[in-house]
C-alpha positions as a LaTeX table, in Angstrom:
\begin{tabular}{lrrr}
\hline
Residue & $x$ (\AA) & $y$ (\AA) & $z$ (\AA) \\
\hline
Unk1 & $-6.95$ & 66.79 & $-197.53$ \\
Unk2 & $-4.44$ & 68.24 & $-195.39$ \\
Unk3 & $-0.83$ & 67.18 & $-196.37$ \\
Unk4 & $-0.72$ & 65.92 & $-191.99$ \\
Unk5 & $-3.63$ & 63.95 & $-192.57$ \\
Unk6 & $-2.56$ & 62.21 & $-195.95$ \\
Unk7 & 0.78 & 61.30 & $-194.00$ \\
Unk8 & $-1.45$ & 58.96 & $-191.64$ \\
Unk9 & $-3.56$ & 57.38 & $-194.65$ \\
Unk10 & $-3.16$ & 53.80 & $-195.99$ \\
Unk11 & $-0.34$ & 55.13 & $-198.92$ \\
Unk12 & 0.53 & 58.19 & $-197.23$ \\
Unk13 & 4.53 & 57.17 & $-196.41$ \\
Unk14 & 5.16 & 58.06 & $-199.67$ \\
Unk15 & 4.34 & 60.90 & $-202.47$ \\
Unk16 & 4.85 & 60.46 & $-205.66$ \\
Unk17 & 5.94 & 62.53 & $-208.68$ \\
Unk18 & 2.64 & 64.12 & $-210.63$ \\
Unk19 & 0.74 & 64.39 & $-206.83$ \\
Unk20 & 0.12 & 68.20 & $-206.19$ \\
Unk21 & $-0.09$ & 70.32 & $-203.41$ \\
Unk22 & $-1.65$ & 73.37 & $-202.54$ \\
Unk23 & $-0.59$ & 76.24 & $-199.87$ \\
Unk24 & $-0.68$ & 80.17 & $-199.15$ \\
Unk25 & 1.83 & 82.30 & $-201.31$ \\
Unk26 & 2.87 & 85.54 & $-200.07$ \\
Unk27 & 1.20 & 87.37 & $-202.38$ \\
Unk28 & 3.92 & 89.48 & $-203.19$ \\
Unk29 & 5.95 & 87.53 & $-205.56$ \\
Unk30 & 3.55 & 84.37 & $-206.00$ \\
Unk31 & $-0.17$ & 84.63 & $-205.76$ \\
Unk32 & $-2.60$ & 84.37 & $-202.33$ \\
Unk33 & $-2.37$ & 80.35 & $-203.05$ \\
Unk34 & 0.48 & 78.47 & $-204.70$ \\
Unk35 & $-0.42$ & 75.18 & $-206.34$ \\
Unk36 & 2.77 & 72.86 & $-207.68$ \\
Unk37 & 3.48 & 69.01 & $-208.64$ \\
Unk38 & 6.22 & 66.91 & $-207.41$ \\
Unk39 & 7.79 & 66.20 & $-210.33$ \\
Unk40 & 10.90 & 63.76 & $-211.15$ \\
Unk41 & 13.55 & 65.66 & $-213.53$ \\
Unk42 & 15.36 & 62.75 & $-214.52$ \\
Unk43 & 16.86 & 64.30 & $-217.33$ \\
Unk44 & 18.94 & 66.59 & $-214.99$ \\
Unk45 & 20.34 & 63.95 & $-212.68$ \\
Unk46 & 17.03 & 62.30 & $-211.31$ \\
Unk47 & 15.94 & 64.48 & $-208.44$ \\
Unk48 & 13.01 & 65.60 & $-207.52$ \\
Unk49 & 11.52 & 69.08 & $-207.39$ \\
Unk50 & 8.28 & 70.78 & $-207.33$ \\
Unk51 & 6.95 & 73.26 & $-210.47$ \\
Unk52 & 4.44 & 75.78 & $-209.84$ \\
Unk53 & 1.09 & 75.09 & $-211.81$ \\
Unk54 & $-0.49$ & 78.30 & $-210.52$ \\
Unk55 & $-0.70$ & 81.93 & $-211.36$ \\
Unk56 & 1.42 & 84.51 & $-213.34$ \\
Unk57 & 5.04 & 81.98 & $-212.41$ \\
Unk58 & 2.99 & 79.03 & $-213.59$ \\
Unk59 & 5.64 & 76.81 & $-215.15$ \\
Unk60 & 8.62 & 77.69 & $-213.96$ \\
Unk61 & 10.65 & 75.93 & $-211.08$ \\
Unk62 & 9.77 & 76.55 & $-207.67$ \\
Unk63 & 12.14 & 74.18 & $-205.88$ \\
Unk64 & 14.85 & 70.87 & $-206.66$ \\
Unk65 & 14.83 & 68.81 & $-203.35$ \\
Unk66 & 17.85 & 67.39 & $-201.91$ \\
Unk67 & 18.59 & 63.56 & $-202.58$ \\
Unk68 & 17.83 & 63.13 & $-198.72$ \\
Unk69 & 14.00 & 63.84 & $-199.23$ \\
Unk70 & 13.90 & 60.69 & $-201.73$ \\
Unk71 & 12.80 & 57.25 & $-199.81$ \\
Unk72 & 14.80 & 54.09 & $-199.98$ \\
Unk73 & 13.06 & 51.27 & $-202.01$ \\
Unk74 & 10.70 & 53.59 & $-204.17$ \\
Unk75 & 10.62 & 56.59 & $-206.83$ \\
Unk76 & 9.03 & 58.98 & $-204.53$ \\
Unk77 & 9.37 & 61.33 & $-201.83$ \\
Unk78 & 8.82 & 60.46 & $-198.42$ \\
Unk79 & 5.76 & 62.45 & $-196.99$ \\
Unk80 & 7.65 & 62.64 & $-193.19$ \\
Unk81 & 10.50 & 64.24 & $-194.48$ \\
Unk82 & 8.10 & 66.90 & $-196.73$ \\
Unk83 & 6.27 & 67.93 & $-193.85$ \\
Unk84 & 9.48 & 68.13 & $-191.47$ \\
Unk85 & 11.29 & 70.23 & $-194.28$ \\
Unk86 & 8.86 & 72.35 & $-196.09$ \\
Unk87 & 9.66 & 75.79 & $-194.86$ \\
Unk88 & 13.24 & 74.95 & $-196.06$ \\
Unk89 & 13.23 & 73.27 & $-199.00$ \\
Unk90 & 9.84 & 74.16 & $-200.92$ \\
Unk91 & 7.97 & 77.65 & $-199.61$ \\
Unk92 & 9.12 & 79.12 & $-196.34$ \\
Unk93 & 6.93 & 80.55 & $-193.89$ \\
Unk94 & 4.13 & 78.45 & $-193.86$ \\
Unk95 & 2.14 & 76.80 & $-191.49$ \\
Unk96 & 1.97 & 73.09 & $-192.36$ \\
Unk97 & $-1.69$ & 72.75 & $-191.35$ \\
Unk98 & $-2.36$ & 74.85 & $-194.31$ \\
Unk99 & $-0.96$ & 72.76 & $-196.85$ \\
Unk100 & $-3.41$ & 70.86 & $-199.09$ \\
Unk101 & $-2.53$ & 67.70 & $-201.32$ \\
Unk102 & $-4.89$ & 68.16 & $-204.29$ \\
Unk103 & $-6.70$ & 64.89 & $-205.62$ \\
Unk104 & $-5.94$ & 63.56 & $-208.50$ \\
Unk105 & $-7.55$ & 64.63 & $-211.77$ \\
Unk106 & $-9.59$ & 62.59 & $-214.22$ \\
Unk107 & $-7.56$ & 61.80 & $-217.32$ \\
Unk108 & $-7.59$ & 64.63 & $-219.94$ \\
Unk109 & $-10.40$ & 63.37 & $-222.75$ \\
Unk110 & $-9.65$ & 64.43 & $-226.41$ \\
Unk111 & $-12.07$ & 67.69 & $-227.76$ \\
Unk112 & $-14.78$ & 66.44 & $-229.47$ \\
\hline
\end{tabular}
């Protein structure tokens, strides 16, 4: 789903840390497509930030978001101020429409 369309859904005010999103790199530095997760880094003050999950930077930081981007009454992120702010705070140059929130995966089962 397109990160615009999950901002008009039933829960889509807010996004949480863990929720993922996918977008074009540049290809240069990161890959063709860029997948990260919002995560919450608690132990470094309690901001949020997104890590890359994708390709050959897979791991590291990509971004730490300004306290601003946090919403008032809950541990998340407020989707408005994501899509209003992307280019400058998580991967500039790109065209919101092409920003993808991932689903959520299945729980990880234990190897048989």
């Amino acid at each position: 789903m397109k990160l615009s369309e999950y901002a008009t859904s039933e829960n889509g005010n807010t996004f949480y840390h863990g929720e993922r999103l996918l977008f074009p790199g540049d290809g240069i530095i990161h890959e063709d497509w860029l997948e990260v997760m919002l995560c919450k880094f608690s132990e470094y003050g309690g901001g949020y930030g997104f890590i890359i999950l994708s390709g050959r930077k897979a791991g590291r930081i990509l971004t730490n978001l300004p306290k601003e981007a946090e919403t008032p009454r809950h541990e998340a992120v407020s989707t408005a101020w994501l899509i209003e702010n992307f280019n400058e705070w998580v991967y500039e140059g790109v065209d919101i429409q092409h920003v993808y929130v991932l689903e959520q995966p299945d729980a990880a089962q234990r190897p048989i």
